[in-house]
N, C-alpha and C positions, 0 to 999 in steps of 0.2 A: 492423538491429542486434538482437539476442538481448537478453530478458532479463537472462537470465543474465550479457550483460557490463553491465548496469547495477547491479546486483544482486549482492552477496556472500551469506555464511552470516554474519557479522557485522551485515550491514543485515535479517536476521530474526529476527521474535522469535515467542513461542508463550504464550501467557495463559492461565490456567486462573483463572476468578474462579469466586466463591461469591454467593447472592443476598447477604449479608451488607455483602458487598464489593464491588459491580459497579464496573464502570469508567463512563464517561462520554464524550461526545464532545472534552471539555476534552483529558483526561489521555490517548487512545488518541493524540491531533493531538502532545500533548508527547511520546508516546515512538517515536512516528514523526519528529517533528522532531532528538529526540537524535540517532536513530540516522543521520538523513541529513546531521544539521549535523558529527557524528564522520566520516562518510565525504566529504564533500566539503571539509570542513576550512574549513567557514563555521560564524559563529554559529549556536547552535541556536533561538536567540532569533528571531532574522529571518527564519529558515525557519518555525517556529511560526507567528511574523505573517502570511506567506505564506498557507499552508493555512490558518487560520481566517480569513485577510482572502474566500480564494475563499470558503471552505465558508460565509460569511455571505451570497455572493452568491445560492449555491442550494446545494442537499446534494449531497456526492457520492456519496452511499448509491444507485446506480444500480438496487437491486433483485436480489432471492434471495441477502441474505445477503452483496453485494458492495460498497465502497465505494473508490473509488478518488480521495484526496485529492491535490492536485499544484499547483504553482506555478511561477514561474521568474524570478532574482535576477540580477540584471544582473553580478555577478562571476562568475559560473559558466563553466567554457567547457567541458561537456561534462553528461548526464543524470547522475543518481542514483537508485537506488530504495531501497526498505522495504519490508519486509513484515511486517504480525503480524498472526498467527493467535488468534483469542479463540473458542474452540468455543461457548462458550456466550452468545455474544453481547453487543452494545453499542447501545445505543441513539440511534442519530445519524440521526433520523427520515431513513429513506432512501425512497426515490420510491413503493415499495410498502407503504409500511409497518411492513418486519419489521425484528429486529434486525440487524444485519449481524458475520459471524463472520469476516470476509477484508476488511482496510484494504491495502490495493496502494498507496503511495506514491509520486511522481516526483515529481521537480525536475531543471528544466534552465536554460538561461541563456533571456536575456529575447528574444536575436536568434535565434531556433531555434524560431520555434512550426511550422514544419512538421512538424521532426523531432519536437517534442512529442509532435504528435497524432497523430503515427504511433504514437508509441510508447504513448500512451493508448489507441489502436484496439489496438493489439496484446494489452494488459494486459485489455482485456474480451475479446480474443475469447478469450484463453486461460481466462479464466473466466467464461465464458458454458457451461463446458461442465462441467453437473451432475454426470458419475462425478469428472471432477479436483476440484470442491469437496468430495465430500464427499471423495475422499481426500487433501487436502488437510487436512482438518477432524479427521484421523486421526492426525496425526504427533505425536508426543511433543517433537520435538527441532526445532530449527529448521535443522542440518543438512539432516534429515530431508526438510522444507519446501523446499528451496535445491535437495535431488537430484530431486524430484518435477517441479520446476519446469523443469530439466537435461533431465529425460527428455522431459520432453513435449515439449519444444521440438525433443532430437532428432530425437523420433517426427515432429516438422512437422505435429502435429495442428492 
């Protein structure tokens, strides 16, 4: 399974904060939850529980910038993704250290943890690969974000 078919241009989004205003691990988990409780047509509340019940178990801030939050709800009967891009970073102590600028979200049902972790190994390998982060870390648009992600998959990098 692609990406891309878990994944809309409606389930991304693209952040531009200011030190003023940074985000937080709170509020990156809620507008990851909005977006995946809008597309899967569950509460956004129960998916939020989800993601902060794991992310209390350990961070998913996997490292370089990447974190990849995910859960899975016993009504569900197929994955969901999110994505928001924060160039400037979020602080959700990740495994290394740094901030992380790429939250890659999944949600799937609670009888599917293979296909889960397939589709978790798939989501790092695609962003294990430093030229797609930074041009990732580039788009303006979450469009933008949704075709990057299209091509590479094409490409079967």
């Amino acid at each position: 399974m692609r990406l891309t078919e878990l994944l809309t241009e409606e389930r991304v989004a693209v952040r531009h904060v200011d030190e003023s205003h940074p985000l937080d691990k709170k509020q990156v988990l809620q507008i990851l939850s909005h977006m995946l409780g809008v597309g899967a047509r569950v509460d956004e509340g129960l998916v939020d529980r989800v993601l902060t019940e794991r992310e209390h178990l350990q961070s998913t801030g996997i490292g370089e910038g990447v974190a990849i939050p995910h859960g899975a709800l016993p009504q569900l009967e197929t994955q969901y993704a999110s994505l928001l891009v924060v160039p400037e970073g979020v602080d959700i102590v990740a495994n290394d250290g740094l901030k992380v600028n790429i939250l890659f979200a999944v949600i799937g049902p609670k009888r599917a943890t293979g296909e889960h972790l397939k589709t978790l190994a798939r989501v790092s390998r695609l962003l294990r690969n430093k030229g797609f982060r930074d041009r990732l870390l580039n788009v303006s648009h979450p469009r933008e974000a949704y075709a990057l992600i299209a091509e590479e998959e094409a490409d079967g990098r």
